[in-house]
NUFIDO-669876 format. One record per residue (C-alpha): x, y, z. Coordinates in steps of 0.05 Angstrom, whole numbers, padded with zeros to 5 digits, always signed. Each point is the difference from the previous one (the first is absolute). Layout:
<nodes>
XYZ;...
</nodes>
This chain:
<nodes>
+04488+00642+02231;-00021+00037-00064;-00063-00005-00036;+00006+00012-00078;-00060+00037-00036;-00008+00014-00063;-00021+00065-00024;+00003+00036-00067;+00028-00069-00028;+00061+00003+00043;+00020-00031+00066;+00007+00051+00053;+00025-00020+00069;-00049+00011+00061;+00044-00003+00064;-00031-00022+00065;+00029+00052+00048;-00005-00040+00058;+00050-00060-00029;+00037+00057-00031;+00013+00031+00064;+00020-00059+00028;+00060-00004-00044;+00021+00080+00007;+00029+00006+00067;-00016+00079-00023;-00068-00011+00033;+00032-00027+00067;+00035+00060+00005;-00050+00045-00022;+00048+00021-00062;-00043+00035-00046;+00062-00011-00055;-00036-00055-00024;-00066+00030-00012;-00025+00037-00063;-00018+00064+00014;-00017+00037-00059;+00020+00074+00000;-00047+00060-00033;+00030-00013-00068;+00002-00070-00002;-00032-00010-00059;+00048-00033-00034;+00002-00057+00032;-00012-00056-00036;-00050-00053+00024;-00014-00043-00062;-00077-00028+00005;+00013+00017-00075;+00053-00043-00025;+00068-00013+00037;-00001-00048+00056;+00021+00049+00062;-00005-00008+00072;-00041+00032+00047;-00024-00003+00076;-00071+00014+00017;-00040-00009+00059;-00056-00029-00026;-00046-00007+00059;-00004+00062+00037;+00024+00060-00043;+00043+00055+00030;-00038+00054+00028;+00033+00075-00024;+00026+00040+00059;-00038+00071+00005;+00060+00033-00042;+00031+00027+00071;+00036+00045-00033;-00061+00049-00008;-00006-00007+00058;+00046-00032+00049;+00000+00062+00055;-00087-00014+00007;+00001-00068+00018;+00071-00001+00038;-00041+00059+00043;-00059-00048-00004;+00035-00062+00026;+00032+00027+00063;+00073-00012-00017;+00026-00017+00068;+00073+00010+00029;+00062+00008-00042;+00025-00078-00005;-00078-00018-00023;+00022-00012-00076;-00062+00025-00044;+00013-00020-00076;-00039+00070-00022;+00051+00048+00038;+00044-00004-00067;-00039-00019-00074;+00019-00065-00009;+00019-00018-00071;-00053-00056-00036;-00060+00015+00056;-00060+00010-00038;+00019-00024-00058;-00030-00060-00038;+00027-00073-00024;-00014-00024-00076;-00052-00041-00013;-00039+00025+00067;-00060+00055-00013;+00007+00069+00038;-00048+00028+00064;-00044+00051-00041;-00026+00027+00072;+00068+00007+00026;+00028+00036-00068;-00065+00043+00000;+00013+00019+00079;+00071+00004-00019;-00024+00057-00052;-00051+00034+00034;+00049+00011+00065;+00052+00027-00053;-00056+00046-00033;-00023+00031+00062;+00072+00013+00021;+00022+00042-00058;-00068+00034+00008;+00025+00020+00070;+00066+00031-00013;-00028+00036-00055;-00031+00046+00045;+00070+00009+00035;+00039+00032-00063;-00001+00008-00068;+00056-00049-00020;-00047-00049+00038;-00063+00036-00046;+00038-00011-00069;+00017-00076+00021;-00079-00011+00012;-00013+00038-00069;+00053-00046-00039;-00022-00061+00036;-00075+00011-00019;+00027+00003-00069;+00051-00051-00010;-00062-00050-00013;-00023+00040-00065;+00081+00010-00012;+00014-00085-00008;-00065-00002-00033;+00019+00053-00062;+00075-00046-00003;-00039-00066-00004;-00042+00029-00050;+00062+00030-00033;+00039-00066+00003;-00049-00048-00011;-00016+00044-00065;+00061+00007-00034;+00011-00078+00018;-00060-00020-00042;+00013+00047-00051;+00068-00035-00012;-00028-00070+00008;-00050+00021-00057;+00041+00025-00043;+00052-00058+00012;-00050-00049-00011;-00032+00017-00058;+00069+00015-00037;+00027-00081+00030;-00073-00029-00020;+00023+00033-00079;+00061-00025+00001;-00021-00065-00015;-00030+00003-00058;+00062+00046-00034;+00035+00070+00007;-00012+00072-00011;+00055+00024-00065;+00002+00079+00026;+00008-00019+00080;+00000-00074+00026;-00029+00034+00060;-00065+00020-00031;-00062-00052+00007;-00035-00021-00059;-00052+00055-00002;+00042+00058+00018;+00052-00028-00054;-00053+00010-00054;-00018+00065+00028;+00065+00028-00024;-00019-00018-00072;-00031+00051-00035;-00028-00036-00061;-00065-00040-00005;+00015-00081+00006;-00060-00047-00021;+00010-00062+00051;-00026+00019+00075;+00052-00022+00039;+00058+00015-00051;+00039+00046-00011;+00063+00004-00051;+00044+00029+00066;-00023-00061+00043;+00040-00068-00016;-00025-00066+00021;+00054-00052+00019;+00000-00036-00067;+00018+00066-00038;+00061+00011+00033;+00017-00073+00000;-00021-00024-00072;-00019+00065-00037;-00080-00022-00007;-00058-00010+00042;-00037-00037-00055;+00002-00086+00010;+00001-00055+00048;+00083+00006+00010;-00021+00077+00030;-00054-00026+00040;+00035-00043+00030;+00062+00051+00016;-00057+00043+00031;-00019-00054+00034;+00071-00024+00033;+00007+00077+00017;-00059+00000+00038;+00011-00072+00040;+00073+00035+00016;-00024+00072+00014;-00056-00036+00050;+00052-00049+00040;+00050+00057+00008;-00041+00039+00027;-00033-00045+00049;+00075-00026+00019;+00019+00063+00024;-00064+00020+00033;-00002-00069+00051;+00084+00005+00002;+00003+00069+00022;-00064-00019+00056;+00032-00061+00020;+00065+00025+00009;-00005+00075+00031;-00079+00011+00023;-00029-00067+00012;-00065+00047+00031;-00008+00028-00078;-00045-00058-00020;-00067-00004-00011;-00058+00063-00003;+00022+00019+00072;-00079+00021+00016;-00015-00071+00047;+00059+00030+00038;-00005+00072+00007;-00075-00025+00033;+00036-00040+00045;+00050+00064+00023;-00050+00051+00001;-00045-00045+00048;+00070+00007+00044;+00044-00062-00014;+00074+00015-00012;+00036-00029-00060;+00069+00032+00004;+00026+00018-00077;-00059-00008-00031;-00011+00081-00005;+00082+00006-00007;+00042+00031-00051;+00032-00058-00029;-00076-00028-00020;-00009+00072-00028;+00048-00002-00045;-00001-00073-00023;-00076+00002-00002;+00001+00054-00043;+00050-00027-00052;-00028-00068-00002;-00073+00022-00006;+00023+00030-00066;+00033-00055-00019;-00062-00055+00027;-00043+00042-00048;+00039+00002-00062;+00021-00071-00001;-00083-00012-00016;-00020-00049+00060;-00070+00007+00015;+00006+00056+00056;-00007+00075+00005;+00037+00055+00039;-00058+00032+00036;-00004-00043+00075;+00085+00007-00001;-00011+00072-00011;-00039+00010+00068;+00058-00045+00028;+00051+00051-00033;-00042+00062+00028;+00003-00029+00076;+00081-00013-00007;-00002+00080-00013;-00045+00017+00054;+00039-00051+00055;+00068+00025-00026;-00021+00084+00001;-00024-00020+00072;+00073-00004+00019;+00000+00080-00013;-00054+00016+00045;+00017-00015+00076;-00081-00012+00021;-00007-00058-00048;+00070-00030+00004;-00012-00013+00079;-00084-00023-00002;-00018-00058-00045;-00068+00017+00006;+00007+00071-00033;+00044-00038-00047;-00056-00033-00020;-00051+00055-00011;+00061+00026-00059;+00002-00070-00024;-00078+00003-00009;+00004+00060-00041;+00059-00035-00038;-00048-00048-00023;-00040+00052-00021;+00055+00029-00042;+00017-00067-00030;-00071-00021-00035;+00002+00084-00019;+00060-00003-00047;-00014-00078-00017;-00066+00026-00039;+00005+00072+00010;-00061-00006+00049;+00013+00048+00057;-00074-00010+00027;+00002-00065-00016;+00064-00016+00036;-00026+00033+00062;-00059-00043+00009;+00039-00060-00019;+00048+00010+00068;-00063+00018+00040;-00049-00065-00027;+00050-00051-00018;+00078+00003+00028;-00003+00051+00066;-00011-00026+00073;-00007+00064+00032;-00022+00061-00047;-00012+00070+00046;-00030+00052-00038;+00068+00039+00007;+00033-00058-00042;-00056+00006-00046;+00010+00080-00011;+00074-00021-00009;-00011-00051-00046;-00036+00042-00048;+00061+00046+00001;+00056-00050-00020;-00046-00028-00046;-00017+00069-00032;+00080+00016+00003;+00015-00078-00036;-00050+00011-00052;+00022+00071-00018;+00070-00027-00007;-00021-00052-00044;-00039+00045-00045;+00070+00043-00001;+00041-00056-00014;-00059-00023-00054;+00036-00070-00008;-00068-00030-00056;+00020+00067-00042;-00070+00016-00007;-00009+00055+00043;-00047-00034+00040;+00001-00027+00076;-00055-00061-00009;+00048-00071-00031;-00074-00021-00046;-00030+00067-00023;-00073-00024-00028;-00035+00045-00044;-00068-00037-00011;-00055+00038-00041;-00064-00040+00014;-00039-00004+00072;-00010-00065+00028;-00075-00029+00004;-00044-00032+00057;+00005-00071-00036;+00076+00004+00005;-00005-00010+00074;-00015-00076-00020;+00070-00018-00029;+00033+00054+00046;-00015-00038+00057;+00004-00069-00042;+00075+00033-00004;-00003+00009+00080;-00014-00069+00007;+00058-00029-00049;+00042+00047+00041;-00017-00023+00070;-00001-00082-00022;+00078+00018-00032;+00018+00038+00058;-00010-00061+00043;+00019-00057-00042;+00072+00056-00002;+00007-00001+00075;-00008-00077+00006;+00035-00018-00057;+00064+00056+00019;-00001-00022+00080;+00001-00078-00025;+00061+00011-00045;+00029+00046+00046;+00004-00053+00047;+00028-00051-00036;+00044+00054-00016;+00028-00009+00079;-00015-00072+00017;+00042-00028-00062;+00070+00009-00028;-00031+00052-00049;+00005+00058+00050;+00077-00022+00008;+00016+00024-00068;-00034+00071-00015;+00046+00020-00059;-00014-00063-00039;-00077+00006+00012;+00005+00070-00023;+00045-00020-00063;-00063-00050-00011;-00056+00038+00010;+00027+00056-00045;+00028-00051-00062;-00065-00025+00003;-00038+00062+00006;+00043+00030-00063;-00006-00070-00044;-00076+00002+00008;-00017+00084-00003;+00048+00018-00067;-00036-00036-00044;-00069+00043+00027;-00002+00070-00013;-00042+00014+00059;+00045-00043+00047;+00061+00026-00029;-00014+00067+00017;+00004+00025+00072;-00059+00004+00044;+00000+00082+00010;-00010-00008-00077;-00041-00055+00001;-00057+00027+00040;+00013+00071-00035;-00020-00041-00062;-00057-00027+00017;-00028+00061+00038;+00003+00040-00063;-00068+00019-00049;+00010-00012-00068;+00004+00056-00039;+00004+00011-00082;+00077-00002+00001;+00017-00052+00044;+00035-00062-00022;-00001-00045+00053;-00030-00064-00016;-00050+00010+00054;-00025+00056-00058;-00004-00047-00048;-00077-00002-00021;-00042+00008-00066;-00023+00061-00019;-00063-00010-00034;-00028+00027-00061;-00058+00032+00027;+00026+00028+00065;+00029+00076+00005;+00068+00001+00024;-00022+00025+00073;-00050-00010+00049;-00025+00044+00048;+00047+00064+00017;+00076-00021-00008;-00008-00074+00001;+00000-00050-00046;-00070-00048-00011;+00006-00070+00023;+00019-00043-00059;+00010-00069-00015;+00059-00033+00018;+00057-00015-00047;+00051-00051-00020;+00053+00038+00045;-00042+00005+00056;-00024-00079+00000;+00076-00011+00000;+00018+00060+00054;-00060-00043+00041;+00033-00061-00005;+00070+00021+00027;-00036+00047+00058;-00039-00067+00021;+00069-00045-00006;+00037+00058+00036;-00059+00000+00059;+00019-00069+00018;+00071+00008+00000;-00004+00058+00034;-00044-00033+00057;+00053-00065+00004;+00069+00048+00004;-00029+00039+00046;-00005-00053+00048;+00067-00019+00002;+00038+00077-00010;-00030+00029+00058;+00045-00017+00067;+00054-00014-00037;+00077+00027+00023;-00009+00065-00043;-00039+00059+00010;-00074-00014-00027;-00063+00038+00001;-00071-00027-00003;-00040+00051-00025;+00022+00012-00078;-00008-00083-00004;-00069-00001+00028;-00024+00063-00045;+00023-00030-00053;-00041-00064+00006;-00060+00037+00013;+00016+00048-00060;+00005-00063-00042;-00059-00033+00022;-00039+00071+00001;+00024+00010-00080;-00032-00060-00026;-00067+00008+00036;+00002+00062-00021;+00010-00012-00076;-00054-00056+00012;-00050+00049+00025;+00021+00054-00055;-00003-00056-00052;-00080-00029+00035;-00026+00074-00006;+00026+00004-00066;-00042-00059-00028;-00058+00002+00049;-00017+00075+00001;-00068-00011-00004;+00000-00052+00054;-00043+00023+00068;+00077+00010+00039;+00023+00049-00045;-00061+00047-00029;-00018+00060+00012;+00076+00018+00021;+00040-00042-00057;-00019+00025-00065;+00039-00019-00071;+00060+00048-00008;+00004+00013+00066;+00063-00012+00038;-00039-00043+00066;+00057-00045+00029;+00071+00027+00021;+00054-00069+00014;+00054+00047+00020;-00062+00019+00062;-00005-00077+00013;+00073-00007+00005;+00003+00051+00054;-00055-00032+00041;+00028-00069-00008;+00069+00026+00018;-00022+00033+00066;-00044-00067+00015;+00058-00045-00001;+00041+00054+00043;-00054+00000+00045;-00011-00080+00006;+00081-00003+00017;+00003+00050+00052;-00067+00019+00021;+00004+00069-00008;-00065+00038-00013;+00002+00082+00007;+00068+00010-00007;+00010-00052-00061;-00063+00047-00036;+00031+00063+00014;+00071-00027-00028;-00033-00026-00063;-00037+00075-00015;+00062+00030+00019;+00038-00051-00039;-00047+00008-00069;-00030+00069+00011;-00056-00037-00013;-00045+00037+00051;-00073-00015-00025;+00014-00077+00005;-00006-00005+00072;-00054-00040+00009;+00015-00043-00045;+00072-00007+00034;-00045-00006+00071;-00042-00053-00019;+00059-00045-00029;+00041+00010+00071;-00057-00006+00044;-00019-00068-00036;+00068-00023-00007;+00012+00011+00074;-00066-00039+00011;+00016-00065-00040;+00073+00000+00023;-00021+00010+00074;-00042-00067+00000;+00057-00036-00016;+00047+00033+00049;+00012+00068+00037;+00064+00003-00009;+00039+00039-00050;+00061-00010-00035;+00051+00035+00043;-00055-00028+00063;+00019-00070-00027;+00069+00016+00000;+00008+00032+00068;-00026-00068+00021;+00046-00040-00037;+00055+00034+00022;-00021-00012+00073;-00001+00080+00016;-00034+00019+00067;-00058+00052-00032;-00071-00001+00025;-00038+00014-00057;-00046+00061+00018;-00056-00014-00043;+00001-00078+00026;-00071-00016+00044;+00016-00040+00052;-00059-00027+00030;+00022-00066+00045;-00028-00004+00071;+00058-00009+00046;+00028+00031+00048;+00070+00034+00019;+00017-00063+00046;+00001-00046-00059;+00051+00027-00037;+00051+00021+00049;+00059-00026+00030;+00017-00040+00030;-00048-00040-00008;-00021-00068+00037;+00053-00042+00008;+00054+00046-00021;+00053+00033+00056;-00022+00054+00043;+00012+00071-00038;+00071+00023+00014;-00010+00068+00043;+00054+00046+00040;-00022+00022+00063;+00000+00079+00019;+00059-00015+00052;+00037-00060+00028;+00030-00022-00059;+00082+00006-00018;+00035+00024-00063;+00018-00079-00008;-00072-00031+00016;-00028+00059-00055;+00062-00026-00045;-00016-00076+00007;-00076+00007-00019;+00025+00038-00054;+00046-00058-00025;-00045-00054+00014;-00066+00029-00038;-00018+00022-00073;-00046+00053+00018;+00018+00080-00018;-00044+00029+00063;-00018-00016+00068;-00050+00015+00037;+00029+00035+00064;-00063-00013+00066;+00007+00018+00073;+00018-00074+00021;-00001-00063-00025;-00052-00019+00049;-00045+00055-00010;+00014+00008-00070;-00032+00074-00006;+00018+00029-00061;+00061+00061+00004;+00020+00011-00072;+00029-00028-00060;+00080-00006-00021;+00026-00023-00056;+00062-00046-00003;+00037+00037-00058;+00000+00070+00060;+00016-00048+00046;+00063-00025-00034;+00026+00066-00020;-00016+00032+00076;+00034-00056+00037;+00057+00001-00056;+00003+00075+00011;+00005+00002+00079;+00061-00059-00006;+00043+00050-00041;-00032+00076+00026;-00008-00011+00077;+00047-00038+00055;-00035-00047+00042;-00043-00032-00044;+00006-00078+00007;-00040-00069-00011;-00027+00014+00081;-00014+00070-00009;-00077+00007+00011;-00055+00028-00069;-00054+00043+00023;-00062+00024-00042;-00011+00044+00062;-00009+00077+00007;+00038+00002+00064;+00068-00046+00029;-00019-00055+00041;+00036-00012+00074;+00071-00045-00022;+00047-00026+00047;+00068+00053+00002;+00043-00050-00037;-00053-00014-00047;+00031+00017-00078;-00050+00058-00025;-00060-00006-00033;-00025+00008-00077;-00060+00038-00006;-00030-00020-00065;-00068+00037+00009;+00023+00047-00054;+00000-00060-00061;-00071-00024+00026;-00071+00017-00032;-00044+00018+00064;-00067-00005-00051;+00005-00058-00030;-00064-00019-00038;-00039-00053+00037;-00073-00032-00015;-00029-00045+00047;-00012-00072-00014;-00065-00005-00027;+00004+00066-00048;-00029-00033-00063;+00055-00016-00050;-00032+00039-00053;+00009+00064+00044;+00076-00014+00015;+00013-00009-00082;-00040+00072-00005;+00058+00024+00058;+00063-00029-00041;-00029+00025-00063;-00014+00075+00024;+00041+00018+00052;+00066-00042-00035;+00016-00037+00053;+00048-00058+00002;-00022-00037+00069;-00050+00005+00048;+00003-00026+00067;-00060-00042+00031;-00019+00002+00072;-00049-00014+00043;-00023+00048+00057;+00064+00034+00003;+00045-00069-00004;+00046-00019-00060;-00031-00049-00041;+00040+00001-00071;+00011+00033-00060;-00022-00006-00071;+00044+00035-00049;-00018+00019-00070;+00027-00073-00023;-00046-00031+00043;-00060+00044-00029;+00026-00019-00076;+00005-00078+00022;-00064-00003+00030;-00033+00030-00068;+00032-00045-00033;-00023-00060+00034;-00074+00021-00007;+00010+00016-00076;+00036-00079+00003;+00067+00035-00022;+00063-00018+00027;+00016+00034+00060;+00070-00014-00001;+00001+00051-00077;+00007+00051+00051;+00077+00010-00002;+00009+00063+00040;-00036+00044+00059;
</nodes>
């Protein structure tokens, strides 16, 4: 009995573990063969939510329950539990391999990891007042952490160096070839020519497509050979970015942020953080931006960082063996990937802590700082824009912004927070049609689509044509008396001095090649919004945030040269005298842009102090925060009334992934009882009892139920609570004692017990499982207010809790049950909720 849901477009196959087991006679014998275990480095492993259709067994009721990691600490507890005479068979005597250890698609015990971590801390800290071998081992341990942070920030570095540089040089190639080296990009092609040239974007070393081809660049048959070059360079491009996901890193799809959330809250998604999505992420991302689809590099880049940080952890023996300080590195991963997306190491920092991080100690924040520091200074080193600068959009912008500004700043924050919510709707709608049709049965030909179309409709725009790094770089820049962009292209009138006040240039009336510049930026705004829609969640690597700036840079532009164009004409009006005088230089677009850019950001994923800081940090443009403040602040506004979720939010949901969203109120009025199991009408919880039950009994409830825990109570009359055990230790103990230990059969008796209980002599001897089981399981009575218990699974991580009432085993609400309920009371579908 399988159930079939559909996630990321593609059919993955959720097994019911109880019908499963029916069929593997494994489970009858306790075999632990047929049971995934996933070793330290399993990270390769492919579980495709992403693209190929793949099988995989989860529990999907109660999740597994991590052992305490007995091999820390194996000799306490087996002193602890009162290991009784020599045929009692105790499963912690010897480690046993695949204890402790978590399933995919199941989220970890933070509690138990941190416990695991503290016990291991305080040990070292003992012996190191034995020797000083034992001294030096504390001293390197203490600094391993800053040691995986300097190779992230190495690795993660150099990576985005390359990627830049890659990029830029693939993005070129479509429009012609460098004469001196076909591996130099357009600009650093004409930087090797030494002579003056009068076009701006020619140069006589730089060949287009139709030079090489027809021997002219002049008439409609070159235009058109441009053209062709283009609609070929685009599809290739985009064929091998979605053949090389689909076929070898299904996981290397998408921005990646909606899931690192979900794995740094503490759900497992096995290859997702592997090598093979590391290297085919990287290429592809290259190869997603070049081809020209409306998409940038930056949310894959904080996707590329954690693959660094998860594979390094490998090195480090600490974080290969705790998921929880796994996390922590992965948090300052995140950190390291917005820092060499913008070159924003501040900025990167508060984006892990405000928008992507679950659990964000101020150690991880020290070390965060670090491997950003260490990304960004490789960056700079590797200087892959060739300006000698770290910031992607340096601003230079000569004249302050005024009080009356504020009014289309925050008319800008508005626009911003009404697109960034139309987006969401609009992408989640499409998205799912995406994986309730055919449509999400062929990725490569929706790609081939998207990105014929995408080329047919941008070459003939310049602004469209060009990519969205230089797009927004555009239309962030001031005018100045040399520039020959079209957005320059005003009247310089009779009357007027060349410059205004200091460096800058007055405002001036608009021109014939600005009208027409105006004209393309407003036809390129609305394609821009429309692609957008459709690129983002395809099968190729796509970022959101280059898009999204680039509509708000867009739609900041033209107010801008509308306001520069009003306080030309109306100087005298009440608005602008007093600080708007003739010949002065009162209204800066490129300013606008900025604002409008950081709005839209900020309406899509509802970022407010980081998203400022990465826009200063971005520009330089450190006197325009307030401006920047008020246009996040009120985009956040307008887009919340229409929704709280973000982007990657709304994704996490569509995908069905168990994360409690920490900055979610939840203020219902029920109580614990009403959301447990079982609940009225269903079969009485399944429990083991502390003693009295045989290896075969224990094996049979296993068989016959779904569940990945059981409650383990004095008696089933009494039904005091004991503990907790989950089924995957159960398997692998039983499995163990069958092969390890002679005497073990179907009658022999499990105890949870500290000491043996009086058998008959011919009795086979007993399996003392009292090792495998949680004695502190978290319980809430039931009538703890719902709202309360959410607070518990949020903070503390947990993945059940058990109800009871005065001392007596009521049920258990897991983490799925929390998510369900939620989503009943927000009238969502409960049964979204795909995993626990």
């Amino acid at each position: 009995m399988f159930r079939w849901s559909s996630l990321h477009g593609k059919h993955v196959r959720n097994t019911d573990t109880g019908s499963r087991s029916m069929e593997n006679p494994g489970y009858r014998t306790g075999s632990f063969d047929a049971l995934h275990h996933p070793s330290d480095d399993d990270d390769d492993e492919m579980v495709d939510i992403a693209g190929a259709t793949l099988d995989f067994s989860t529990t999907d009721d109660i999740p597994p329950l991590g052992s305490a990691g007995f091999e820390d600490y194996s000799s306490r507890r087996a002193s602890a539990n009162g290991v009784g005479p020599r045929n009692l068979v105790d499963p912690l005597e010897e480690p046993v391999p695949g204890l402790g250890t978590y399933e995919d698609f199941n989220t970890i015990d933070w509690v138990r990891e941190k416990s695991k971590d503290r016990d291991r801390h305080r040990e070292i800290t003992n012996k190191s007042r034995e020797s000083t071998v034992a001294l030096l081992h504390r001293i390197s341990d203490a600094f391993s952490g800053w040691l995986l942070m300097l190779l992230v920030g190495l690795m993660a570095g150099a990576l985005a160096g390359g990627i830049d540089i890659a990029a830029h040089w693939m993005t070129d190639l479509k429009g012609g070839v460098c004469l001196v080296g076909f591996w130099f990009n357009h600009e650093h092609c004409c930087w090797t020519y030494n002579e003056t040239f009068q076009e701006r974007d020619r140069c006589p070393q730089w060949k287009s497509w139709s030079e090489l081809i027809t021997g002219t660049s002049e008439g409609a048959f070159a235009y058109i050979m441009d053209y062709l070059m283009y609609l070929f360079w685009a599809l290739l491009f985009s064929f091998l970015a979605v053949t090389l996901v689909r076929a070898f890193a299904p996981y290397a799809c998408g921005s990646g942020i909606p899931e690192i959330k979900t794995i740094l809250s503490g759900f497992i998604i096995r290859g997702y953080l592997g090598k093979w999505t590391l290297i085919i992420k990287t290429i592809t991302l290259v190869l997603a931006v070049s081809s020209g689809l409306s998409l940038g590099k930056e949310g894959p880049l904080v996707h590329v960082a954690c693959c660094c940080a998860n594979i390094l952890c490998h090195l480090f023996t600490k974080y290969r063996k705790n998921e929880a300080k796994r996390r922590e590195v992965l948090s300052a991963a995140a950190a390291v990937g917005v820092s060499v997306a913008f070159g924003a190491p501040i900025g990167g920092v508060l984006f892990s802590l405000e928008e992507v991080s679950y659990y964000f100690p101020l150690k991880t924040l020290w070390r965060s700082f670090f491997a950003a520091l260490v990304a960004a200074f490789t960056l700079r080193s590797i200087n892959p824009f060739g300006n000698s600068r770290l910031v992607l959009f340096y601003v230079e912008f000569h004249a302050p912004w005024h009080l009356v500004e504020l009014a289309p700043f925050i008319l800008l924050g508005i626009f911003g927070g009404l697109w960034g919510a139309l987006f969401i709707r609009a992408n989640i709608a499409w998205c799912r049609i995406r994986k309730t049709t055919r449509l999400g049965h062929y990725p490569i030909i929706e790609v081939l689509l998207v990105a014929a179309l995408t080329a047919l409709v941008s070459y003939p725009n310049s602004y469209t044509r060009m990519s969205g790094s230089e797009l927004i770089s555009e239309l962030f820049n001031d005018c100045s008396l040399l520039d020959s962009s079209q957005l320059c292209g005003y009247e310089q009138p009779a009357n007027m001095s060349e410059t205004g006040v200091g460096n800058s240039l007055a405002d001036r009336p608009a021109g014939p090649e600005l009208y027409t510049a105006l004209w393309q930026l407003a036809l390129a705004l609305i394609f821009k919004m429309m692609i957008t829609v459709i690129t983002f969640g395809m099968k190729v690597p796509s970022g959101l945030f280059i898009p999204s700036m680039a509509v708000g840079a867009i739609a900041g532009r033209l107010l801008g040269v509308g306001m520069e164009q009003l306080a030309y004409y109306n100087h005298d009006s009440i608005i602008f005298r007093g600080w708007c005088s003739p010949g002065a230089d009162c209204i800066t677009p490129g300013l606008y842009a900025m604002v409008g850019a950081a709005a839209c950001l900020g309406g899509v994923t509802r970022m407010t102090v980081s998203l400022v800081v990465i826009m200063f940090e971005l520009t330089g443009g450190l006197e325009y925060i307030v401006p920047l403040m008020a246009a996040t602040m009120t985009s956040k506004w307008v887009a919340d009334a229409f929704g709280r979720e973000g982007i990657y939010e709304a994704h996490i949901r569509l995908n069905g992934y168990p994360f409690l969203e920490p900055k979610e109120e939840f203020d219902h009025n029920s109580l614990a009882v009403d959301v447990m199991r079982p609940r009225r009408g269903d079969p009485a919880l399944a429990v083991l009892t502390q003693e009295g039950m045989t290896v075969g009994e224990v094996e049979s409830l296993i068989e016959s139920t779904h569940f990945s825990g059981f409650p383990v109570v004095l008696s089933q009359e009494s039904q005091r609570l004991v503990g907790f055990v989950l089924r995957r230790d159960l398997l692998i103990s039983i499995d163990n004692a069958r092969k390890r230990q002679d005497g073990v059969v179907s009658a022999s008796q499990v105890v949870f017990t500290e000491h043996l209980p009086s058998l008959p002599p011919d009795a086979p001897p007993p399996l003392n499982l009292r090792g495998i089981m949680d004695l502190s399981p978290f319980t809430v009575t039931d009538h703890t207010p719902i709202d309360i218990t959410v607070d518990i699974f949020r903070k503390l991580g947990l993945r059940q809790c058990l109800v009871t009432h005065n001392g007596k085993l009521l049920g258990i609400i897991t983490k799925k049950d929390v998510l369900k309920h939620m989503a009943q009371i927000a009238n969502r579908d409960p049964d979204s909720i795909l995993f626990n």
